[in-house]
DOZAFI-307381 format. One line per field, with one value per residue (C-alpha): residue number from 1; x, y, z. Coordinates in nm, 4 decimals. Layout:
REM residues N
num = c(NUM	...)
u = c(X	...)
v = c(Y	...)
w = c(Z	...)
This chain:
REM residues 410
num = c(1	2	3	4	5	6	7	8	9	10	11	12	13	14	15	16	17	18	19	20	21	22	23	24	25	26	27	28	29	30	31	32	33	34	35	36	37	38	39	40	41	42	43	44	45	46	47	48	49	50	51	52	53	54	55	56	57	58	59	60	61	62	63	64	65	66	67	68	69	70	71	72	73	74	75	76	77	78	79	80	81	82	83	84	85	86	87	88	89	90	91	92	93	94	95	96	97	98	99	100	101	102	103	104	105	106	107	108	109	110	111	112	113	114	115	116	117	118	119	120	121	122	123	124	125	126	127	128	129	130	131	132	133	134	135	136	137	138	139	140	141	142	143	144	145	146	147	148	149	150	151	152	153	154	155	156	157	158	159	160	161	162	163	164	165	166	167	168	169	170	171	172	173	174	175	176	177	178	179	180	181	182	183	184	185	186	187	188	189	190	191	192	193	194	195	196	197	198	199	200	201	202	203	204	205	206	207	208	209	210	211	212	213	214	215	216	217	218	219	220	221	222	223	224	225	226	227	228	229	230	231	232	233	234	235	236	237	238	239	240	241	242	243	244	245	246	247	248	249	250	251	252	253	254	255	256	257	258	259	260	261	262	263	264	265	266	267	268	269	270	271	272	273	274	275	276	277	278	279	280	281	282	283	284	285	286	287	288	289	290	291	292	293	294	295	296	297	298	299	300	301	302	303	304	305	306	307	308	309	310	311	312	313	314	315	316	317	318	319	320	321	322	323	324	325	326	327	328	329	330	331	332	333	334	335	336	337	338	339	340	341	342	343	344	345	346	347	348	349	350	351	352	353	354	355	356	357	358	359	360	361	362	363	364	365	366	367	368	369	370	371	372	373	374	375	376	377	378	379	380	381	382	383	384	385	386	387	388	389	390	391	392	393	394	395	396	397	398	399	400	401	402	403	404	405	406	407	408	409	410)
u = c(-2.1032	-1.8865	-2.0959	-2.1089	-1.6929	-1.6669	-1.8440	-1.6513	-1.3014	-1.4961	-1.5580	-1.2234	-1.1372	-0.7578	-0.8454	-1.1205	-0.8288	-0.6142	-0.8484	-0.9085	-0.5414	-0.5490	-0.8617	-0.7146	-0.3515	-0.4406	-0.6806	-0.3693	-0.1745	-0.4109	-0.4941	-0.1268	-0.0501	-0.3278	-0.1693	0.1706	0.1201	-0.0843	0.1651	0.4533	0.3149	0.2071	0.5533	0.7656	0.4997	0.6995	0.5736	0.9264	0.8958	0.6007	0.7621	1.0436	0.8073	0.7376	1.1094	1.1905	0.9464	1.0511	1.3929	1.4242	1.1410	1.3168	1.6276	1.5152	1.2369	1.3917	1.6188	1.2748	1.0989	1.4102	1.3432	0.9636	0.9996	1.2110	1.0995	0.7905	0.5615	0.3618	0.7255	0.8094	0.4129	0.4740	0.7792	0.7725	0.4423	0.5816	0.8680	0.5889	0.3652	0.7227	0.8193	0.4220	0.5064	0.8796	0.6767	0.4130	0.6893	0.9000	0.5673	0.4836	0.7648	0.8553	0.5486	0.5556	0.9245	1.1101	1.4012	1.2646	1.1244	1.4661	1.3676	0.9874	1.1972	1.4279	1.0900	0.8883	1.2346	1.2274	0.8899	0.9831	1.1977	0.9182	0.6448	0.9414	0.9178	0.5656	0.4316	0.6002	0.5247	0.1375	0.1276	0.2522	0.0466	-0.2886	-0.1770	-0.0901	-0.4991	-0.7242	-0.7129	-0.5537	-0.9985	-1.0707	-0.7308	-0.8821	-1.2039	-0.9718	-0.7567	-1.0277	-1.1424	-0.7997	-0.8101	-1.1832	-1.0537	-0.7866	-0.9987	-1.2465	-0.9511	-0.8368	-1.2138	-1.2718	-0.8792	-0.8047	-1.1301	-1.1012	-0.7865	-0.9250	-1.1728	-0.9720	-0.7207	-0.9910	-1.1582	-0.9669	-0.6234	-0.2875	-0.1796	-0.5926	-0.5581	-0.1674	-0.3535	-0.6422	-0.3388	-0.1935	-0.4897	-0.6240	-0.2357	-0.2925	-0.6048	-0.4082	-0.1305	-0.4185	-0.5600	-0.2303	-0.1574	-0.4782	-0.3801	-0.3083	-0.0374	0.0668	0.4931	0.7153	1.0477	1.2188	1.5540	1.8271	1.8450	2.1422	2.1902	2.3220	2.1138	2.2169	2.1179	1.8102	1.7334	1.7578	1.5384	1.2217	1.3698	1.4083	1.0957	0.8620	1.1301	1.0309	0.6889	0.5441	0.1832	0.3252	0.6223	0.3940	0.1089	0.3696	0.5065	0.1606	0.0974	0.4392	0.4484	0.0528	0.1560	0.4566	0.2858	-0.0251	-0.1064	-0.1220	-0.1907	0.1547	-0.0020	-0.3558	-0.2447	-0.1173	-0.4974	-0.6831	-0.4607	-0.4439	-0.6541	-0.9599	-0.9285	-1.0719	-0.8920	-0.8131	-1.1377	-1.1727	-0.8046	-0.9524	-1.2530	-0.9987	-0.7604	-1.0370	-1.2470	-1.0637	-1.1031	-1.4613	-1.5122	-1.2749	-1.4589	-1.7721	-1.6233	-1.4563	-1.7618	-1.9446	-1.5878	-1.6444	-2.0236	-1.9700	-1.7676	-1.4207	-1.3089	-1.3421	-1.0764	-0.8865	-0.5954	-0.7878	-1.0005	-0.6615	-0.5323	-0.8582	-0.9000	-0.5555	-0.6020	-0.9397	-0.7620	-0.4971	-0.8028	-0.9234	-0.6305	-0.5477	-0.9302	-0.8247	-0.5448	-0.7614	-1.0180	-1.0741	-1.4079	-1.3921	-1.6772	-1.6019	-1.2449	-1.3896	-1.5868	-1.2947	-1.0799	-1.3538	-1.3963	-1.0086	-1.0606	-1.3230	-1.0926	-0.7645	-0.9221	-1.0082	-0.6426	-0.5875	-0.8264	-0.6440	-0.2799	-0.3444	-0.5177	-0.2159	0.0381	-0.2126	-0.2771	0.0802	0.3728	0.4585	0.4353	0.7985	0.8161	0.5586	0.7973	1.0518	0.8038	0.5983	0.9293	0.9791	0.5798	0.6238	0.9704	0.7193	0.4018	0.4141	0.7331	0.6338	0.3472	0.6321	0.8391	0.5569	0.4776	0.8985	0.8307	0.5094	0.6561	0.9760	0.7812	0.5540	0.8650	0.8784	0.6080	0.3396	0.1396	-0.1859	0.0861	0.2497	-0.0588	-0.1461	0.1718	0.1595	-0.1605	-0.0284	0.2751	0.0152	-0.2055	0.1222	0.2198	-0.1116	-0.0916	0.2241	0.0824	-0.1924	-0.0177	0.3284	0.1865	-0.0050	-0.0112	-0.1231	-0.4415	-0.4723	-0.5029	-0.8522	-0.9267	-1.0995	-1.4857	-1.7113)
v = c(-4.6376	-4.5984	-4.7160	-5.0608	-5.0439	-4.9652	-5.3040	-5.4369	-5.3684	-5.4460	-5.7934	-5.8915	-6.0432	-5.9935	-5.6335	-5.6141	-5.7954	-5.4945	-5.2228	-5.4024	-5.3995	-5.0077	-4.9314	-5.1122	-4.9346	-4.6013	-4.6228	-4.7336	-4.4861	-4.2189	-4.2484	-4.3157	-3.9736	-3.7564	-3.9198	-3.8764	-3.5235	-3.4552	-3.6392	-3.4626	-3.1342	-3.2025	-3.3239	-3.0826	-2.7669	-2.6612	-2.6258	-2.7119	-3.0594	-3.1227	-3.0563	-3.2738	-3.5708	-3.5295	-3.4034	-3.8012	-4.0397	-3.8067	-3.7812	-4.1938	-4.1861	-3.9910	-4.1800	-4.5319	-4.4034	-4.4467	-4.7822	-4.9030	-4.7883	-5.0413	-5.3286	-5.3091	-5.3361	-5.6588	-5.8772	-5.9833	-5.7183	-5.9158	-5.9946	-5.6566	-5.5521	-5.7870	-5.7332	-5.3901	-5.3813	-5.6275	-5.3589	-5.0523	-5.2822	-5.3127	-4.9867	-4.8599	-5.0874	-4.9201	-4.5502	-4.6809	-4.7727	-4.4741	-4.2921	-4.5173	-4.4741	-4.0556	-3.9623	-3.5802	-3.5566	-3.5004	-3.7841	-4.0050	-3.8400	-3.9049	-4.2634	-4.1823	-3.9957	-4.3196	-4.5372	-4.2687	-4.2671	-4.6500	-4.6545	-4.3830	-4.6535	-4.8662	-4.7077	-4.5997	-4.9663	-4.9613	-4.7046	-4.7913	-5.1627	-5.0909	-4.8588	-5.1109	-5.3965	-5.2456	-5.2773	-5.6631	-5.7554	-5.5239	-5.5059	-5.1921	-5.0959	-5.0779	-4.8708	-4.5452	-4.6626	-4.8965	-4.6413	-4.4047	-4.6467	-4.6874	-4.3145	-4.2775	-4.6200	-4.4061	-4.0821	-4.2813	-4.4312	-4.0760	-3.9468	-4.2033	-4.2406	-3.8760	-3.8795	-4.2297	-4.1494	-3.8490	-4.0196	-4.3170	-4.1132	-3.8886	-4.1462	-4.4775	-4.3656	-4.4098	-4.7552	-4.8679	-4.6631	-4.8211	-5.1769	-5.0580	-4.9338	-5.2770	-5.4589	-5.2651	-5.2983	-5.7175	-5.6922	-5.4679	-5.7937	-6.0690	-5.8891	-5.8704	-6.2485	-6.2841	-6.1109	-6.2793	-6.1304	-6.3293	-6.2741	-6.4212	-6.4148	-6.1313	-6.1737	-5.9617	-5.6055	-5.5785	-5.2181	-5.0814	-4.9320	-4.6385	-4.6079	-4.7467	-4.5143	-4.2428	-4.3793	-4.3615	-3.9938	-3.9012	-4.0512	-3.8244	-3.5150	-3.5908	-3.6536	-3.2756	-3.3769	-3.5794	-3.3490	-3.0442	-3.2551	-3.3639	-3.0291	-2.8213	-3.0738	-3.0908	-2.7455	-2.6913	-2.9970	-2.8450	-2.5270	-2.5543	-2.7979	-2.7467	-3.0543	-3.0542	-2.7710	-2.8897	-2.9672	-2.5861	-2.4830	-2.7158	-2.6195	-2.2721	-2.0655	-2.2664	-2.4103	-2.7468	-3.0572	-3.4431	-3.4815	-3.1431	-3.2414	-3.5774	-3.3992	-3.1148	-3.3785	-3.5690	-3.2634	-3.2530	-3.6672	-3.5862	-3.3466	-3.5695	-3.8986	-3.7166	-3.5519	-3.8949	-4.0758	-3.8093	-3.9285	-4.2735	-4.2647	-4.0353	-4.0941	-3.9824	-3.6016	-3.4242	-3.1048	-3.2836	-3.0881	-2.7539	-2.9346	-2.9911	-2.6356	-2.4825	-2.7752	-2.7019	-2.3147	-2.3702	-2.5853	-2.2459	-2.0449	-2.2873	-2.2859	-1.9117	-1.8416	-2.1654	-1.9268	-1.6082	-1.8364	-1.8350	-2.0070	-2.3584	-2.4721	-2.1864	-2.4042	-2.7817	-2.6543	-2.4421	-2.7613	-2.9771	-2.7922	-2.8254	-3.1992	-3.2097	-3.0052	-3.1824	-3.5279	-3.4326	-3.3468	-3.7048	-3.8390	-3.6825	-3.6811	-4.0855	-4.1963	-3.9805	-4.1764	-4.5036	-4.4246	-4.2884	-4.5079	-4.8540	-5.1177	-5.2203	-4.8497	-4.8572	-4.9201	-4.6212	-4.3733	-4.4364	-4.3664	-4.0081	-3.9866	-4.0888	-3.8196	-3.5523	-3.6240	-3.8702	-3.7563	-3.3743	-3.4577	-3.4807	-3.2097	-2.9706	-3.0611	-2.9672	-2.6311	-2.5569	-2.6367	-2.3937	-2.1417	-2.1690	-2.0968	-1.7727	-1.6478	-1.8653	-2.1004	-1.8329	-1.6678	-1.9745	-2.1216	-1.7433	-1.7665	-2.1206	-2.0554	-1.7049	-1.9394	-2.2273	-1.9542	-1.8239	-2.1413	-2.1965	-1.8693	-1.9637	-2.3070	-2.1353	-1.9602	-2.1430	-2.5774	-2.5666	-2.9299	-3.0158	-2.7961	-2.9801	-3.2972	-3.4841	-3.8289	-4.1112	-4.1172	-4.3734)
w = c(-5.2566	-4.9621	-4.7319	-4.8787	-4.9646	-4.5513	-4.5139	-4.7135	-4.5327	-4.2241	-4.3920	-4.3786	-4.0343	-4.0079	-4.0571	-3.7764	-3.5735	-3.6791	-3.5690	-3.2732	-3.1696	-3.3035	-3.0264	-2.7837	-2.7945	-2.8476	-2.5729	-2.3390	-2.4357	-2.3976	-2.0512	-1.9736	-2.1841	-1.9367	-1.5590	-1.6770	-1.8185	-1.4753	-1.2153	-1.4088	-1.3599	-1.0239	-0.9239	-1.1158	-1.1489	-1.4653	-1.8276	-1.9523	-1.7467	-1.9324	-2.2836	-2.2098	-2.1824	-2.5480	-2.5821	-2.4804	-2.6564	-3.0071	-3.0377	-3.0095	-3.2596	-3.4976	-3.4582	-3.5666	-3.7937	-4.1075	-4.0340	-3.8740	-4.1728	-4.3794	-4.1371	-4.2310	-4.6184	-4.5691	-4.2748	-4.1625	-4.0057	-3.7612	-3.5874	-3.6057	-3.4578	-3.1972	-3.0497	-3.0338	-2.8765	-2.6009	-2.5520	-2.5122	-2.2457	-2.0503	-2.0628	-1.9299	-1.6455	-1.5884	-1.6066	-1.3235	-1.1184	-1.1446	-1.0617	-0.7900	-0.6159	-0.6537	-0.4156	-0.5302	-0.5267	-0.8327	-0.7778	-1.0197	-1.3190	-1.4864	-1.4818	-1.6482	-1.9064	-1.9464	-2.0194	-2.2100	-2.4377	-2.4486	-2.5435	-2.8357	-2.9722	-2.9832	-3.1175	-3.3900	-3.5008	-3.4872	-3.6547	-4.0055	-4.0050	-3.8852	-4.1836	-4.4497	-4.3190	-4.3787	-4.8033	-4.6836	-4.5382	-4.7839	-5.1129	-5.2737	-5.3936	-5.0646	-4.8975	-4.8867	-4.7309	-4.4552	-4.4223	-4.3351	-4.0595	-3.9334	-3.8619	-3.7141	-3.5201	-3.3112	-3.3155	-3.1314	-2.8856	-2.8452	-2.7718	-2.4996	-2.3438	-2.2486	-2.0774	-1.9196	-1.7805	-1.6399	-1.4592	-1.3479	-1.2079	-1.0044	-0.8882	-0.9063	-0.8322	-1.0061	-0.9145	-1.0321	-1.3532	-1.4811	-1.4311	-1.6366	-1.8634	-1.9075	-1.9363	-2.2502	-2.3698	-2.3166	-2.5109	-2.8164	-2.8054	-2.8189	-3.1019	-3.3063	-3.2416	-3.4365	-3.7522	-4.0521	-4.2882	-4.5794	-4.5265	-4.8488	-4.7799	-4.9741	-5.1167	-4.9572	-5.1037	-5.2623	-5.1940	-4.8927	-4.6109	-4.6577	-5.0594	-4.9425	-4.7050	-4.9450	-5.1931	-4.9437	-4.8532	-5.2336	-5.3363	-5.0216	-5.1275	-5.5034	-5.4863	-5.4467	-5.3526	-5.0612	-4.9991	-4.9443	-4.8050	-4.5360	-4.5108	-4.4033	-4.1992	-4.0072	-3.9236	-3.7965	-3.5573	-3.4618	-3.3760	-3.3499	-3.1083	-2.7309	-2.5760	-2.3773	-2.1991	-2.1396	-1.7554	-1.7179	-1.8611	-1.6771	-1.3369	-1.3805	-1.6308	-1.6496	-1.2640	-1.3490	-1.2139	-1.3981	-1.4197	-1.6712	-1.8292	-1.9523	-2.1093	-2.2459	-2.4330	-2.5259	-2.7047	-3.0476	-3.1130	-3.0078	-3.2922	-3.5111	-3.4333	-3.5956	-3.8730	-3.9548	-3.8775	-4.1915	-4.4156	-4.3971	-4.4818	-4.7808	-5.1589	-5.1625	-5.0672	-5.3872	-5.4680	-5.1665	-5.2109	-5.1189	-4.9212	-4.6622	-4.7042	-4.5957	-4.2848	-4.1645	-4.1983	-3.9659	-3.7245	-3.6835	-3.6529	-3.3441	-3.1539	-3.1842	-3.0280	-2.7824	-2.6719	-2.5726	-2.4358	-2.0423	-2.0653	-1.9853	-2.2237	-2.5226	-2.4672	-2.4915	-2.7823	-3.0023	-2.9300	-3.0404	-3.3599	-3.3803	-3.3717	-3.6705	-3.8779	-3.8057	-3.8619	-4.2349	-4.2955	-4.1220	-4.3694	-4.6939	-4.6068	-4.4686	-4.8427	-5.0045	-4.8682	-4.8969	-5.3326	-5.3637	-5.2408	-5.3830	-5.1617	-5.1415	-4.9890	-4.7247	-4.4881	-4.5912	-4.6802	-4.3604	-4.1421	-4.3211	-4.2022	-3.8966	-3.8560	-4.0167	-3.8634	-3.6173	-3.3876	-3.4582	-3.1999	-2.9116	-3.0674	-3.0587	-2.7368	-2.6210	-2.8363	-2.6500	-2.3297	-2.3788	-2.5608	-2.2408	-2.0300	-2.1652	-2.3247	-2.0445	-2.1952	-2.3273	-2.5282	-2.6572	-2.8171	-2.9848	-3.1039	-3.2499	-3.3741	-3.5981	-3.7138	-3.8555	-4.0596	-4.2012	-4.2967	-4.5086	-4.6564	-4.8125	-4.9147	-5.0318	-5.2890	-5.3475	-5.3317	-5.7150	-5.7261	-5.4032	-5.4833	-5.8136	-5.6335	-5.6125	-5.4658	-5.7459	-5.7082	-5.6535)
């Protein structure tokens, strides 16, 4: 059963280590995520401000995804982990001072841009290597089962930091809530020292970079379950989300303050952490193929009533819902990618991921933000919302083999 496989994973210390660094991170980053998006908009009062915050940490993302991706198939992850972790705690500290210092004048948000993008190059590094170590501490039985923990690990982060940092910021202040920041962040490093990942030196590659960073591109582009997988999810990020504008809807059409924003960002990993929580304790998705189709087209539905919505609870609850329904397309695109890819691609294959998935977070948020300039941020979501059902529809009747797919059963 896969209650007793979840054990199992659990059972394995370097891997309670690694979900331990996972909680800690995410839950750093999250409450960093709500005071910047608030003292942004506070300081700026424009929607396009608050795009270009996601504008920054993606485009250095994107950049280094795919060499990072390289570097993580042929050195030692744990090196890789902890360096660029080291480089994300410094670059929280640079985005505290820049904050600390601009008051509620504008002058410095250039510099929060120049850290948020420094911390893009980070997490660019990290997101590839903490993908291929999982395959390095669990045994390839028990991936799907990890690598549904993984996910319910920073659904759990992302129900608790939105909502903490809405709170701390209320009530302890900025300068209270960046140490609170950097302490969870010193607790995420602690954990990753105590990881153990079993590194053999691997002999050069003899092929270029380049030729090797096409193979992980032609093997996503040529492997049609994770192609289209990748695809419907890419584009319901892109434009479906609206968390770049949660600040504009707590502010102004829902007239709640931090305290409300917290509870806003933190309502779709609430609904996720639950549906997640029902994944892990059940066998394997069955017909997971349709099973993602019809979760992404219900996540579309959620955000399009999200944008006529002017009720603050009928809000936390449709972006709640949104949460349960996003987290199962987590669930099946993450054991995809786990089940699918070779390990001496992890690396590569995780970097085109992290440039669909992972980076479209940030560009969504710049494309809600603009399409907010113009169209004002009820609009935008609608909008979003109509362009993510469309996008299923075609799925729906063009991606055959992704609707074939099913997941082995217990």
């Amino acid at each position: 059963m896969s209650n007793t496989s979840s054990k199992a994973a659990l059972a394995i210390p370097s891997f309670r280590y690694f979900l331990s660094t996972r909680l800690f991170l995410t839950l750093a980053l999250q409450i960093q995520a709500v005071i910047i998006g608030w003292e942004v908009y506070k300081i700026s009062g424009s929607a396009f401000s608050l795009g270009l915050v996601g504008l920054a940490e993606a485009i250095p993302a994107i950049s280094i995804a795919l060499y990072a991706g390289h570097i993580a198939d042929i050195y030692n992850r744990k090196i890789i982990l902890l360096i660029s972790l080291g480089v994300i705690i410094l670059s929280s500290m640079g985005i505290f001072y820049a904050l600390h210092q601009s008051g509620n004048h504008a002058v410095n948000l250039p510099w929060v841009y120049a850290f948020i993008c420094l911390s893009g190059f980070a997490r660019g590094f990290y997101a590839p290597s903490s993908f291929a170590t999982i395959s390095q501490i669990v045994p390839k039985e028990l991936l799907t089962y990890a690598g549904t923990l993984n996910s319910t690990t920073w659904q759990f982060a992302s129900v608790a930091g939105p909502a903490l940092g809405g709170f701390s910021y209320a009530y302890l202040g900025l300068n209270n809530s960046f140490w609170l920041i950097l302490i969870l962040a010193g607790f995420a490093l602690l954990s990753l020292f105590q990881i153990q990942i079993r590194f053999e030196p691997k002999p050069k590659p003899t092929e270029k970079i380049i030729a090797r960073l096409k193979e992980g591109i032609s093997f996503v582009y040529h492997n049609k379950i994770i192609f289209t997988a990748l695809s419907l999810d890419l584009f319901s990020v892109l434009f479906g989300g609206a968390t770049a504008l949660l600040p504009i809807f707590a502010n102004e059409i829902l007239n709640t303050g931090p305290e409300g924003l917290g509870l806003l960002r933190a309502a779709p990993s609430a609904g996720a952490v639950i549906m997640m929580t029902i994944l892990s304790l059940r066998k394997n998705i069955d017909r997971a193929g349709i099973v993602l189709i019809r979760a992404v087209g219900a996540f579309g539905l959620c955000m399009l009533l999200f944008g006529f919505s002017t009720n603050f609870y009928l809000s936390l609850f449709v972006l709640f819902l949104s949460g349960a329904f996003d987290s199962i397309s987590v669930v099946v695109r993450s054991n995809i990618l786990q089940l699918h890819t070779p390990d001496h691609m992890r690396g590569r294959v995780s970097a085109v991921n992290t440039i669909f998935i992972g980076s479209s977070n940030e560009i969504g948020a710049f494309e809600s933000g603009l399409a907010a300039k113009y169209l004002g941020a009820a609009n935008s979501v609608i909008f979003g919302a109509c362009v993510t059902l469309g996008v299923v529809g075609f799925t729906q009747k063009y991606g055959k083999t992704l609707q074939k797919l099913s997941f082995p059963q217990d």
